[in-house]
TORKEGU-397243 format. One record per residue (C-alpha): residue number from 1; residue in three letters; chain; x, y, z. Coordinates in Angstrom, 1 decimal, decimal comma. Layout:
BEGIN
<r><pos>NUM</pos><code>ALA</code><unit>A</unit><X>X</X><Y>Y</Y><Z>Z</Z></r>
...
% end
This chain:
BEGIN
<r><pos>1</pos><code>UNK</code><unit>A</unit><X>-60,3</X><Y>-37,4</Y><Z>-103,1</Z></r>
<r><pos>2</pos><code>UNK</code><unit>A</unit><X>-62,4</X><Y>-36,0</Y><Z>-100,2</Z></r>
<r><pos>3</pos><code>UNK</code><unit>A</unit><X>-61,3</X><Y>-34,5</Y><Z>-96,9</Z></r>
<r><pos>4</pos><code>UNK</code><unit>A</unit><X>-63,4</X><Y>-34,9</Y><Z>-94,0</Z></r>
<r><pos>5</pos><code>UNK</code><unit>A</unit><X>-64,2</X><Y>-31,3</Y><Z>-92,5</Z></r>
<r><pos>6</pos><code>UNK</code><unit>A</unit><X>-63,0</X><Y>-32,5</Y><Z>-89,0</Z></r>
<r><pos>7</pos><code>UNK</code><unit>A</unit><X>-60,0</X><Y>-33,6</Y><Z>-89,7</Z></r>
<r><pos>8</pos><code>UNK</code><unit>A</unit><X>-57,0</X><Y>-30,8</Y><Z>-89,1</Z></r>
<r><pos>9</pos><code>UNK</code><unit>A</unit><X>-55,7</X><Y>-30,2</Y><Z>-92,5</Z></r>
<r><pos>10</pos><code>UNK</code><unit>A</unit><X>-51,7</X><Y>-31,4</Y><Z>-92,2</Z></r>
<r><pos>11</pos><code>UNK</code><unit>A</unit><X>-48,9</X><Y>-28,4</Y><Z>-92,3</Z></r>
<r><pos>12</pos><code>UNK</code><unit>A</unit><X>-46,6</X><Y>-29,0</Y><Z>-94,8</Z></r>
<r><pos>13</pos><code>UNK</code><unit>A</unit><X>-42,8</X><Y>-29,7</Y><Z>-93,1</Z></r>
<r><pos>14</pos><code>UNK</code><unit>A</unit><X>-40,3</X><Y>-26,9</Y><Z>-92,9</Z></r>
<r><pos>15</pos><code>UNK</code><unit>A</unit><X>-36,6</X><Y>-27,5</Y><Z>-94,5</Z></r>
<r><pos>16</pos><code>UNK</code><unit>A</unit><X>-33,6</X><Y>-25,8</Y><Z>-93,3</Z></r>
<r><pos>17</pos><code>UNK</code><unit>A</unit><X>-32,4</X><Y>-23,6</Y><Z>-95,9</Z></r>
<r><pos>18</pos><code>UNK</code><unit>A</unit><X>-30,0</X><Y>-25,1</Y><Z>-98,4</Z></r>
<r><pos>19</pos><code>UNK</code><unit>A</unit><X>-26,4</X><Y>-24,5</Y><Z>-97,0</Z></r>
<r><pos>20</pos><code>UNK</code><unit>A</unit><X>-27,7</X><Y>-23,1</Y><Z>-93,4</Z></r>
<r><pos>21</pos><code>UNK</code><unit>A</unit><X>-24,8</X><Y>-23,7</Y><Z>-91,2</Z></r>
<r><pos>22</pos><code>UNK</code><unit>A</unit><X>-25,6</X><Y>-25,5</Y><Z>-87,7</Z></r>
<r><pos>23</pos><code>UNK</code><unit>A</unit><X>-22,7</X><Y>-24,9</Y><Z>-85,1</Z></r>
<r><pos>24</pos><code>UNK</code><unit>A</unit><X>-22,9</X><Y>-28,0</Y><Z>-82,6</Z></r>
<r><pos>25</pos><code>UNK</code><unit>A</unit><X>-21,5</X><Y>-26,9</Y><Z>-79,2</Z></r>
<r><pos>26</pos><code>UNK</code><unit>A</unit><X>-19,9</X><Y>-29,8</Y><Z>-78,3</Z></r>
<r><pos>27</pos><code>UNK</code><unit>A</unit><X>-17,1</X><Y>-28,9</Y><Z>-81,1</Z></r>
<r><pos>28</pos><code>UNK</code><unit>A</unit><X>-17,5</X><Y>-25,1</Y><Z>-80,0</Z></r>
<r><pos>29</pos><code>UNK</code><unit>A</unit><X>-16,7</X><Y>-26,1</Y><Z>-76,4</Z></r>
<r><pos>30</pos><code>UNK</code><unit>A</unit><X>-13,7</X><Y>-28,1</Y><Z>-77,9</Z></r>
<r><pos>31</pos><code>UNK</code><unit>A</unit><X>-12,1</X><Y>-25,5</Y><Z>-79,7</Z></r>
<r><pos>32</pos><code>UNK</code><unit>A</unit><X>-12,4</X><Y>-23,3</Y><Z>-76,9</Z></r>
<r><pos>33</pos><code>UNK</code><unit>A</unit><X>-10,6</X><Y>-25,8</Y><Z>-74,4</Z></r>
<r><pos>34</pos><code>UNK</code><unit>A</unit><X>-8,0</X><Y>-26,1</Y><Z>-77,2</Z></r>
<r><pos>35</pos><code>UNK</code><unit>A</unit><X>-7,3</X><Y>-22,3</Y><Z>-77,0</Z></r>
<r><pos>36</pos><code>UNK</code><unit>A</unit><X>-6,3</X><Y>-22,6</Y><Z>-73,3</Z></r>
<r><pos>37</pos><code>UNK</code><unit>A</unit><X>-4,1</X><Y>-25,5</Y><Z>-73,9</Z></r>
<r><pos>38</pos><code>UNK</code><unit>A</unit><X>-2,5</X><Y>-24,0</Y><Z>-77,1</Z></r>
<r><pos>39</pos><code>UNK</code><unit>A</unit><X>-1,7</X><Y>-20,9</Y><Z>-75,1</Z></r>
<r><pos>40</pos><code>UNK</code><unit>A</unit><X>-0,3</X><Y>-23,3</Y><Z>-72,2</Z></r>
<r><pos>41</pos><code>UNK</code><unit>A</unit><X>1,5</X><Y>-25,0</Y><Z>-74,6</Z></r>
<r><pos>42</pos><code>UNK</code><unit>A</unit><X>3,0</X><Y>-22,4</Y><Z>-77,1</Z></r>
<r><pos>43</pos><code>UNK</code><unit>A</unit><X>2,1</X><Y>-19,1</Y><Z>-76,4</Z></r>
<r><pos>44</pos><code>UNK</code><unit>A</unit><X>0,0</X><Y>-16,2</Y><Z>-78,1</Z></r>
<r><pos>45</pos><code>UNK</code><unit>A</unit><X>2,8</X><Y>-15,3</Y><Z>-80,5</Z></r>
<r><pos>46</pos><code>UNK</code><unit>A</unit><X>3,4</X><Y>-19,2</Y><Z>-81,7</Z></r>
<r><pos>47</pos><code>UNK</code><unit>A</unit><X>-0,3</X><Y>-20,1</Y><Z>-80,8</Z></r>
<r><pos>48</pos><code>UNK</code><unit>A</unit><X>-1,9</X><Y>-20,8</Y><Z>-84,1</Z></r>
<r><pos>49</pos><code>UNK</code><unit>A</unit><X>-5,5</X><Y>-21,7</Y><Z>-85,7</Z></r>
<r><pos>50</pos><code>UNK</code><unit>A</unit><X>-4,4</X><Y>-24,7</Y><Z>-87,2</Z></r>
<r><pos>51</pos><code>UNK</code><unit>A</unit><X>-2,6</X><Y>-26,0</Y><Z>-84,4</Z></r>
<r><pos>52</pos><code>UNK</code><unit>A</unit><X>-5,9</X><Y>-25,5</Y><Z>-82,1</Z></r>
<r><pos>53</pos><code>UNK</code><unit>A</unit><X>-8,1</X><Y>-27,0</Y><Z>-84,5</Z></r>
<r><pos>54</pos><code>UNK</code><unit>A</unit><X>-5,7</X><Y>-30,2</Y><Z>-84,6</Z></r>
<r><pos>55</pos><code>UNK</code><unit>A</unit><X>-5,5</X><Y>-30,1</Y><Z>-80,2</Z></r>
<r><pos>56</pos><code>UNK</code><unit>A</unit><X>-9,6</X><Y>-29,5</Y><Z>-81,2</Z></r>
<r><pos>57</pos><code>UNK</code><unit>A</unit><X>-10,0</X><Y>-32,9</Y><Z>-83,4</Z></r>
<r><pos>58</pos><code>UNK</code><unit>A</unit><X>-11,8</X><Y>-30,3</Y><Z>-86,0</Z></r>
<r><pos>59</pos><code>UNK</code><unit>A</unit><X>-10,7</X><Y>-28,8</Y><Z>-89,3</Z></r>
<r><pos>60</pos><code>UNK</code><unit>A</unit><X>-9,9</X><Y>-25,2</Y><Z>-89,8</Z></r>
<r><pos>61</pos><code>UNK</code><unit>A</unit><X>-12,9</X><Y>-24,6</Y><Z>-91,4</Z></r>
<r><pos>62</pos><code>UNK</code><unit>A</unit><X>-14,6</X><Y>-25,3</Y><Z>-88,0</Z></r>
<r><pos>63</pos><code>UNK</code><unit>A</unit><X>-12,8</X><Y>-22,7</Y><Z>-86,1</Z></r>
<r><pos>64</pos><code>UNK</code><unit>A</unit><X>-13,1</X><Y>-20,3</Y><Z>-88,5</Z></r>
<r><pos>65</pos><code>UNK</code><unit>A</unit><X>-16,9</X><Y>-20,6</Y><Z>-89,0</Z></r>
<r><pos>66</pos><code>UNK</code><unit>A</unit><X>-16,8</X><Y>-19,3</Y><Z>-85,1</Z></r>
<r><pos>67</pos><code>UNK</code><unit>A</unit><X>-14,4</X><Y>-16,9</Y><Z>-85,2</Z></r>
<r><pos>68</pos><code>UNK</code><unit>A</unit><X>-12,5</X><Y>-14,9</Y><Z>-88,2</Z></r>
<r><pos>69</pos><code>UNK</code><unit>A</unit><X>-9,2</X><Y>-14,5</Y><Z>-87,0</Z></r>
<r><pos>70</pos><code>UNK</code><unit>A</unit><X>-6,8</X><Y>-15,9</Y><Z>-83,8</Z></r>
<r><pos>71</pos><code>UNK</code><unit>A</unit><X>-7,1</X><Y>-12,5</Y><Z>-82,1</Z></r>
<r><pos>72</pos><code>UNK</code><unit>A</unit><X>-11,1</X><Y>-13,0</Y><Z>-81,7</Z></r>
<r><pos>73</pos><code>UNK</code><unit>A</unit><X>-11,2</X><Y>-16,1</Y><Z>-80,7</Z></r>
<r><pos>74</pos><code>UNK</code><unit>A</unit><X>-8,6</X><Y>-15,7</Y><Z>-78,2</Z></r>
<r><pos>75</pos><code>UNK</code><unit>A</unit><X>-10,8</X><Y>-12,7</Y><Z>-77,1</Z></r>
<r><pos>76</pos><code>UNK</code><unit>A</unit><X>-14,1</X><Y>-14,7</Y><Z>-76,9</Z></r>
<r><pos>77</pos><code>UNK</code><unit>A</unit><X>-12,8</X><Y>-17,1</Y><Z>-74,8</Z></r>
<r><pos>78</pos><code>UNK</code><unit>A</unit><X>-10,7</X><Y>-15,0</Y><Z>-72,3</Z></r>
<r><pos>79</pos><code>UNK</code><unit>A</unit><X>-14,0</X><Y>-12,5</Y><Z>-72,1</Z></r>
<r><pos>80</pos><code>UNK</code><unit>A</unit><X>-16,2</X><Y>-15,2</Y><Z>-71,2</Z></r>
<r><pos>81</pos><code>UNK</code><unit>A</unit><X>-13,7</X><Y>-16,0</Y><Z>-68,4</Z></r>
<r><pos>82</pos><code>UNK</code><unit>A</unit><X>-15,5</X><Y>-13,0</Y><Z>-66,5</Z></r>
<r><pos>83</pos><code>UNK</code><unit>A</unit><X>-19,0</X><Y>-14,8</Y><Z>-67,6</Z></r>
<r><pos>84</pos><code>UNK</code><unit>A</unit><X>-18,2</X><Y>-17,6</Y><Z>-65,6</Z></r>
<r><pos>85</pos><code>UNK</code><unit>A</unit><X>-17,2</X><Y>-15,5</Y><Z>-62,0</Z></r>
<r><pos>86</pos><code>UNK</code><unit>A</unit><X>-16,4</X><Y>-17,2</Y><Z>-58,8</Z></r>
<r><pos>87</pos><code>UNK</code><unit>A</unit><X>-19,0</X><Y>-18,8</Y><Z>-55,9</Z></r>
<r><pos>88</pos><code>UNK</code><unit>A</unit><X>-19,8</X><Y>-15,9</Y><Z>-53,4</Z></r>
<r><pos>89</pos><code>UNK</code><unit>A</unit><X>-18,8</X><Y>-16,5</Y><Z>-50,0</Z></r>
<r><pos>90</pos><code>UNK</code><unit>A</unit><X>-21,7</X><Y>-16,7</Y><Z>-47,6</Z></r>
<r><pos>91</pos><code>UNK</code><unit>A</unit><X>-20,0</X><Y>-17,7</Y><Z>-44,1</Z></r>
<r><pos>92</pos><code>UNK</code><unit>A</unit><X>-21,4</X><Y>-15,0</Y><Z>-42,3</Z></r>
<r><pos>93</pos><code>UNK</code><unit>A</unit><X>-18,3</X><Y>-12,9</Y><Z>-41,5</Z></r>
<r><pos>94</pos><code>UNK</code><unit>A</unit><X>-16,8</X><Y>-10,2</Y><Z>-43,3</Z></r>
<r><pos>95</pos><code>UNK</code><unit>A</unit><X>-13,1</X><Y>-12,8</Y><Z>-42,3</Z></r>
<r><pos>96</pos><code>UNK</code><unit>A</unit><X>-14,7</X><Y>-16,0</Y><Z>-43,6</Z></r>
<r><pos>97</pos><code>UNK</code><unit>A</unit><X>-15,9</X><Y>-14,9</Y><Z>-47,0</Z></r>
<r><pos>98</pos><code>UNK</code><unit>A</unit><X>-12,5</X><Y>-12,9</Y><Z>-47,2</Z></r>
<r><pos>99</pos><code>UNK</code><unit>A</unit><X>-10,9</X><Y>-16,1</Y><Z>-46,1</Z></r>
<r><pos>100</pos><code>UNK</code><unit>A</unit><X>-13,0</X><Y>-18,4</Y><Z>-48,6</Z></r>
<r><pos>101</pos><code>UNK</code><unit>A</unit><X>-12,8</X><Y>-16,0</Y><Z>-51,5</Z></r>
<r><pos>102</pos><code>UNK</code><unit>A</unit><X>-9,0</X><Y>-16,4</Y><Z>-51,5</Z></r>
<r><pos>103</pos><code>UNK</code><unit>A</unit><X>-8,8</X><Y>-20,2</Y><Z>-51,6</Z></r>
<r><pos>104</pos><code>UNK</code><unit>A</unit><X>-10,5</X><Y>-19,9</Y><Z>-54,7</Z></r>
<r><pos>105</pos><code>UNK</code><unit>A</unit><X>-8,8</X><Y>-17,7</Y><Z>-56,4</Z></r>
<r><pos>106</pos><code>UNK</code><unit>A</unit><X>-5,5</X><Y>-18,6</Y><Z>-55,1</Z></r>
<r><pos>107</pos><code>UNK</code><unit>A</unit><X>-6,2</X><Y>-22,6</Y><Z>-56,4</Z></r>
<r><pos>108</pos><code>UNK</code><unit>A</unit><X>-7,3</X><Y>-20,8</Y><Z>-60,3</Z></r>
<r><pos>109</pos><code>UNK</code><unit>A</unit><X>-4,5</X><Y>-18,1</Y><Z>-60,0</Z></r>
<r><pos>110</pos><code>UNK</code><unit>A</unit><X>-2,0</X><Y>-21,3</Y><Z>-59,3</Z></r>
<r><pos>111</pos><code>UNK</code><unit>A</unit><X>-3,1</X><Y>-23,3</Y><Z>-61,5</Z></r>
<r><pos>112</pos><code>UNK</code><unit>A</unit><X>-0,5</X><Y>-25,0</Y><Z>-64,0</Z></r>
<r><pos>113</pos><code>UNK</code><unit>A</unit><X>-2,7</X><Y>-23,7</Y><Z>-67,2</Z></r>
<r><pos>114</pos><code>UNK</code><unit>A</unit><X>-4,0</X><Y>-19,9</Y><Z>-65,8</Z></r>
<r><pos>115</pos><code>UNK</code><unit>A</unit><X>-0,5</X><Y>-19,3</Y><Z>-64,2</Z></r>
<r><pos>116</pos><code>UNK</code><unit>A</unit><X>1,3</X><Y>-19,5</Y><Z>-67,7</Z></r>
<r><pos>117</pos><code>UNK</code><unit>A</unit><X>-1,6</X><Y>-18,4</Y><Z>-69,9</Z></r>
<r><pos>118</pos><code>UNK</code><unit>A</unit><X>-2,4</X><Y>-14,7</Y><Z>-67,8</Z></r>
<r><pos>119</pos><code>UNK</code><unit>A</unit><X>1,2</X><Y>-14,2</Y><Z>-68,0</Z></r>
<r><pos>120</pos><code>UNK</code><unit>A</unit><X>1,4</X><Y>-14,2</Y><Z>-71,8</Z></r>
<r><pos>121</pos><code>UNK</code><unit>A</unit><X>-1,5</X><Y>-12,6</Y><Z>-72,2</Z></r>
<r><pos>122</pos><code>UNK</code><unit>A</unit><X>-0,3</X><Y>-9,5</Y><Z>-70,1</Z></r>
<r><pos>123</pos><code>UNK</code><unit>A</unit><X>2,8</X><Y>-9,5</Y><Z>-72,1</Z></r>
<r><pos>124</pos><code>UNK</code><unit>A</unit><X>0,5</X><Y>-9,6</Y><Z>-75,3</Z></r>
<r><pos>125</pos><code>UNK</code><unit>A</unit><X>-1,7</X><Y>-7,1</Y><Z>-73,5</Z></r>
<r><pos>126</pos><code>UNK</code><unit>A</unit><X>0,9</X><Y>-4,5</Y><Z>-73,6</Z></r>
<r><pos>127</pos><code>UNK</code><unit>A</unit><X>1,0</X><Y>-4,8</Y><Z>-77,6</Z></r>
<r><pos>128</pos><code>UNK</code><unit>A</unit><X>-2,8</X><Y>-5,0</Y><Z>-78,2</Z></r>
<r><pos>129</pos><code>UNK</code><unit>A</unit><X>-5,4</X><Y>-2,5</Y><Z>-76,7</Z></r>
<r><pos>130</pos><code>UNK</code><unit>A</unit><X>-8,2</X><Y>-4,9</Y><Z>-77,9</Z></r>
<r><pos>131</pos><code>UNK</code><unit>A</unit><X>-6,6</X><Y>-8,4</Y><Z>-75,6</Z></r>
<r><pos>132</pos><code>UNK</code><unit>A</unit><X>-5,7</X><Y>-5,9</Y><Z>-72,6</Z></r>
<r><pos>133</pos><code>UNK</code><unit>A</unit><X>-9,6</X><Y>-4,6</Y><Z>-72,7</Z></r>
<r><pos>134</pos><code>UNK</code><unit>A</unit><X>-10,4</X><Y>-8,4</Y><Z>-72,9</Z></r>
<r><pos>135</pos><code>UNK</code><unit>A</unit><X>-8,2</X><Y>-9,2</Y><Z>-70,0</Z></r>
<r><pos>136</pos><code>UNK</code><unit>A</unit><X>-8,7</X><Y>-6,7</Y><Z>-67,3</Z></r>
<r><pos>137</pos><code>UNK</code><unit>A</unit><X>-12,9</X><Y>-7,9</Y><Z>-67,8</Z></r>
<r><pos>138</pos><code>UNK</code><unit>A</unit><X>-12,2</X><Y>-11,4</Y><Z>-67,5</Z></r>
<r><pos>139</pos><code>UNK</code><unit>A</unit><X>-9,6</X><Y>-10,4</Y><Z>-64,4</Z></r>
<r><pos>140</pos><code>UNK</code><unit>A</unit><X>-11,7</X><Y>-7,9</Y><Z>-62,9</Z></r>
<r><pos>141</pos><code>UNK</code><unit>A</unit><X>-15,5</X><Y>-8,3</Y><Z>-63,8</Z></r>
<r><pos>142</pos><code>UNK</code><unit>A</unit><X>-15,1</X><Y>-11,6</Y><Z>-62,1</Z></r>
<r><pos>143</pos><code>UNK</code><unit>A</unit><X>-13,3</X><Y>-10,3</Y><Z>-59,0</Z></r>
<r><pos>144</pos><code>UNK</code><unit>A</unit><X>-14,7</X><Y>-7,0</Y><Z>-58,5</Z></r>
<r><pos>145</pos><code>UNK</code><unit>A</unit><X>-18,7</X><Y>-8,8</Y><Z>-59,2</Z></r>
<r><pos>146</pos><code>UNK</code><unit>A</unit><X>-17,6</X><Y>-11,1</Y><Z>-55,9</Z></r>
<r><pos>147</pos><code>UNK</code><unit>A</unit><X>-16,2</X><Y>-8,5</Y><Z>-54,0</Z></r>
<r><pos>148</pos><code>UNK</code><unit>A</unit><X>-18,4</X><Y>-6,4</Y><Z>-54,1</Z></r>
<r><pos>149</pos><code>UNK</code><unit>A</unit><X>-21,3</X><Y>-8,5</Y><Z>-53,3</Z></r>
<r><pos>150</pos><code>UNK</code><unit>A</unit><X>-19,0</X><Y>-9,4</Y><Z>-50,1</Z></r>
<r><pos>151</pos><code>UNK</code><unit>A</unit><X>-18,7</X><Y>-5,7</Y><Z>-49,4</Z></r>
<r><pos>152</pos><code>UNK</code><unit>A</unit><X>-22,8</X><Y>-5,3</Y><Z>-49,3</Z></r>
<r><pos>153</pos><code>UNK</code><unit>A</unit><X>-22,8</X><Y>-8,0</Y><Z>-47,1</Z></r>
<r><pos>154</pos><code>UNK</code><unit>A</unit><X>-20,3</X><Y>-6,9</Y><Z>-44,7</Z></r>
<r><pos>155</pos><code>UNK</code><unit>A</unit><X>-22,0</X><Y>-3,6</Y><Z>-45,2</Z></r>
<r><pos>156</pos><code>UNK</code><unit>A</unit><X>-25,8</X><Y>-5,2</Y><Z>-44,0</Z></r>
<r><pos>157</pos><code>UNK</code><unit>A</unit><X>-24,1</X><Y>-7,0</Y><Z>-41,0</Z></r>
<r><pos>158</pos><code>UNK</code><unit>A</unit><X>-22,5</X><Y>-3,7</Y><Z>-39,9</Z></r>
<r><pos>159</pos><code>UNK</code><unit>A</unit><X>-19,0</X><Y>-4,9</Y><Z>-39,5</Z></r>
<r><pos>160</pos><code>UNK</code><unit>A</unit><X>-18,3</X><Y>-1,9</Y><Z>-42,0</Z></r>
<r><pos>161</pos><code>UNK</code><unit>A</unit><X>-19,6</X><Y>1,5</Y><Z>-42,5</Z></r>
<r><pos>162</pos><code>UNK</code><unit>A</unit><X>-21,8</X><Y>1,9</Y><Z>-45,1</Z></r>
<r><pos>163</pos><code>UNK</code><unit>A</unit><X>-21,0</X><Y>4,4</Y><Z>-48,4</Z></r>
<r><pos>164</pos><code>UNK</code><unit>A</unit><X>-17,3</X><Y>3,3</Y><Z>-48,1</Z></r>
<r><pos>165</pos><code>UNK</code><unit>A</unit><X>-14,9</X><Y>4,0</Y><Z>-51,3</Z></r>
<r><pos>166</pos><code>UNK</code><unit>A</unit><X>-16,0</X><Y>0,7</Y><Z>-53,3</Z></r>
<r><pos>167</pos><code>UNK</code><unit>A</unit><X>-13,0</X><Y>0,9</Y><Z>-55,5</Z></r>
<r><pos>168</pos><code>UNK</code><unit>A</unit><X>-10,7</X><Y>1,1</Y><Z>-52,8</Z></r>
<r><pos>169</pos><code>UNK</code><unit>A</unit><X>-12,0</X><Y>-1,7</Y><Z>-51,0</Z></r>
<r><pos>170</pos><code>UNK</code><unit>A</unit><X>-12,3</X><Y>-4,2</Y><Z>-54,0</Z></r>
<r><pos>171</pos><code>UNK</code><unit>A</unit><X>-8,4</X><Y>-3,2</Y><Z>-54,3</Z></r>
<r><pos>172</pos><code>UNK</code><unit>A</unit><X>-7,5</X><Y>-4,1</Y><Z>-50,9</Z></r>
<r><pos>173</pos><code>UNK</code><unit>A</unit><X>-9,7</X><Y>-7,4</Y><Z>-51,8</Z></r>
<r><pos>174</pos><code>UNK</code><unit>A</unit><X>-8,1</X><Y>-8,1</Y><Z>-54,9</Z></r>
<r><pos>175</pos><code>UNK</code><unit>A</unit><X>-5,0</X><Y>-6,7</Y><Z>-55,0</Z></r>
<r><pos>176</pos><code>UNK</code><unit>A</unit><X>-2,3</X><Y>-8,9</Y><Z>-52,6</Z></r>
<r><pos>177</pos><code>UNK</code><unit>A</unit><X>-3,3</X><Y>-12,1</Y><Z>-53,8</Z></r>
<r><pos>178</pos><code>UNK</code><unit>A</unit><X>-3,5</X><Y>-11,1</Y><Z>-57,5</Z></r>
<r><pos>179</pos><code>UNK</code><unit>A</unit><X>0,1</X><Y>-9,7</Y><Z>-56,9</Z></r>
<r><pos>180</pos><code>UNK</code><unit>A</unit><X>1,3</X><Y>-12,2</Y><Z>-55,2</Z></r>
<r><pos>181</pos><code>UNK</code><unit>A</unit><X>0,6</X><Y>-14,9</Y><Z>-57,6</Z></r>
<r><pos>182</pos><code>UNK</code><unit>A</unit><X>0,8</X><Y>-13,1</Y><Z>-60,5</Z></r>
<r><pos>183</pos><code>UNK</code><unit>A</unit><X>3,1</X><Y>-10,6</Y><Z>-60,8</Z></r>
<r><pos>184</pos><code>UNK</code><unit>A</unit><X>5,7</X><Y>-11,9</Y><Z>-58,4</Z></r>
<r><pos>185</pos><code>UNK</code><unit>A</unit><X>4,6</X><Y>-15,4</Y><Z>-59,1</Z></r>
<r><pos>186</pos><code>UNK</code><unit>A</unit><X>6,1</X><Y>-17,1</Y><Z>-55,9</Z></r>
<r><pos>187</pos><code>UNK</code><unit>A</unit><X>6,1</X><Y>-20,9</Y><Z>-56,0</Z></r>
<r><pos>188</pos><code>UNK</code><unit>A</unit><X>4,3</X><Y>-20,9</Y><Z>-53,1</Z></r>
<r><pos>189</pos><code>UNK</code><unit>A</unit><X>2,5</X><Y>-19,3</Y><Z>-50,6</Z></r>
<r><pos>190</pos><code>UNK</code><unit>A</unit><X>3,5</X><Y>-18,9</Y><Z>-47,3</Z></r>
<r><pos>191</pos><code>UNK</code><unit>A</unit><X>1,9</X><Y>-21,1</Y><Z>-44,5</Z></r>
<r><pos>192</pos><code>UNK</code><unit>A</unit><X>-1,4</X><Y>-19,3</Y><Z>-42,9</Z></r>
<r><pos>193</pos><code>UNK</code><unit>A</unit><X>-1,0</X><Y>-16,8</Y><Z>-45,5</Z></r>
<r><pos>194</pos><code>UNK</code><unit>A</unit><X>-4,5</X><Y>-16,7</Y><Z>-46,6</Z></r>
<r><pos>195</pos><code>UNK</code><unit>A</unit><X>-5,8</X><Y>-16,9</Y><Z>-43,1</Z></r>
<r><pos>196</pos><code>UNK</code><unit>A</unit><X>-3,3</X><Y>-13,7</Y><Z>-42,2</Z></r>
<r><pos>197</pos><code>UNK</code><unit>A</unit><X>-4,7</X><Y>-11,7</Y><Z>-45,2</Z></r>
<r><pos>198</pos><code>UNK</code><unit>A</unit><X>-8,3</X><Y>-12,4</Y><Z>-44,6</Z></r>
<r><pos>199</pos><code>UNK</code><unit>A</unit><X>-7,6</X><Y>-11,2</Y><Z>-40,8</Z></r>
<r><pos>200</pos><code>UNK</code><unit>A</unit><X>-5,9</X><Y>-8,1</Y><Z>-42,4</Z></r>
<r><pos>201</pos><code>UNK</code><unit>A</unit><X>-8,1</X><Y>-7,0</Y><Z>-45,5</Z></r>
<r><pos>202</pos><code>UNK</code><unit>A</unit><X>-11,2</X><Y>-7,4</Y><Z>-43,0</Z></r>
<r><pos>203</pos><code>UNK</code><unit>A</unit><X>-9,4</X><Y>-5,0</Y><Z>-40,5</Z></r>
<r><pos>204</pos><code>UNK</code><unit>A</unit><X>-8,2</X><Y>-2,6</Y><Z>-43,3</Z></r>
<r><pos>205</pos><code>UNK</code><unit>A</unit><X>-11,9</X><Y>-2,5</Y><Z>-44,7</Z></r>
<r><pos>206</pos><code>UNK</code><unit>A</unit><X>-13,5</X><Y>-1,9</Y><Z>-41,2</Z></r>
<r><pos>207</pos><code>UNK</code><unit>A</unit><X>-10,8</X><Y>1,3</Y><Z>-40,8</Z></r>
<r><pos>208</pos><code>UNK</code><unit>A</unit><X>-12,4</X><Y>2,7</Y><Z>-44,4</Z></r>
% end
């Protein structure tokens, strides 16, 4: 059999190696929303891998082709919390992007799931130096990232000084609300609340 010298000689097609192991995301993405509403449901302590593979419609084998143990996937998926971050306020004012910044956070701080998983996972925090490392980046990287973009802006308007204590001012950002909702965990905010600690974070950074 002859083969004509124009034509392009075919390439053979490539196989997938025998036994290569192809994660879809679309079960990833389910096991990971079945994490958060394990935790919401039982806890870290009771949470387990073969209840979340059951809440996940998958078989244990699935979740542990992804992750070897409970402890990381819990970890994966509460580290790529901080991943995700907030919007950045862009109202103009130093007061409005305070004031937006805290309707966000205060609507995913209240929120029936985060208000009973960040909880447990402080609790299990104080048992396990690898989830509290975890938590205070998805916590904080995602806050303080925000912030401190806020901070530069208020910073190019001039409403405050420039070469201010960063970490003190991504405190007085950070800190009430988080407290508030958090730690004390009260039902519910107080009316205007946001508005009155946007008016006073703003003044308190402009005094730094």
């Amino acid at each position: 059999m002859t083969t004509n010298a124009h034509e392009t000689p075919k390439r053979p097609r490539r196989r997938a190696p025998a036994g290569a192991a192809v994660l879809r995301e679309d079960v990833t993405e389910a096991i990971r929303a079945a994490v958060f509403e394990e935790l919401a449901a039982v806890g870290y302590a009771r949470m387990s891998i073969e209840g979340i593979a059951r809440r996940a419609g998958v078989g244990k084998t699935a979740v542990y082709r992804r992750w070897r143990s409970k402890l990381h996937l819990v970890l994966d998926v509460v580290s790529a919390m901080a991943v995700l971050g907030l919007p950045v306020p862009d109202t103009g004012s130093l007061e409005g992007d305070l004031r937006l910044l805290y309707a966000v956070t205060s609507r995913a701080l209240r929120h029936p799931v985060a208000s009973q998983i960040i909880p447990d996972l402080q609790a299990e925090a104080a048992r396990s130096p690898e989830i509290a490392e975890a938590l205070q980046k998805a916590v904080r990287d995602g806050q303080d990232s925000v912030a401190s973009r806020i901070v530069a802006a208020a910073e190019r308007r001039g409403e405050v000084r420039s070469g201010l204590d960063t970490d003190l001012a991504l405190d007085l950002i950070s800190g009430p609300l988080y407290w508030r909702s958090v730690v004390i965990r009260s039902p519910k905010l107080p009316k205007d609340y946001l508005d009155d600690l946007a008016r006073a974070t703003a003044v308190a950074l402009t005094a730094l």
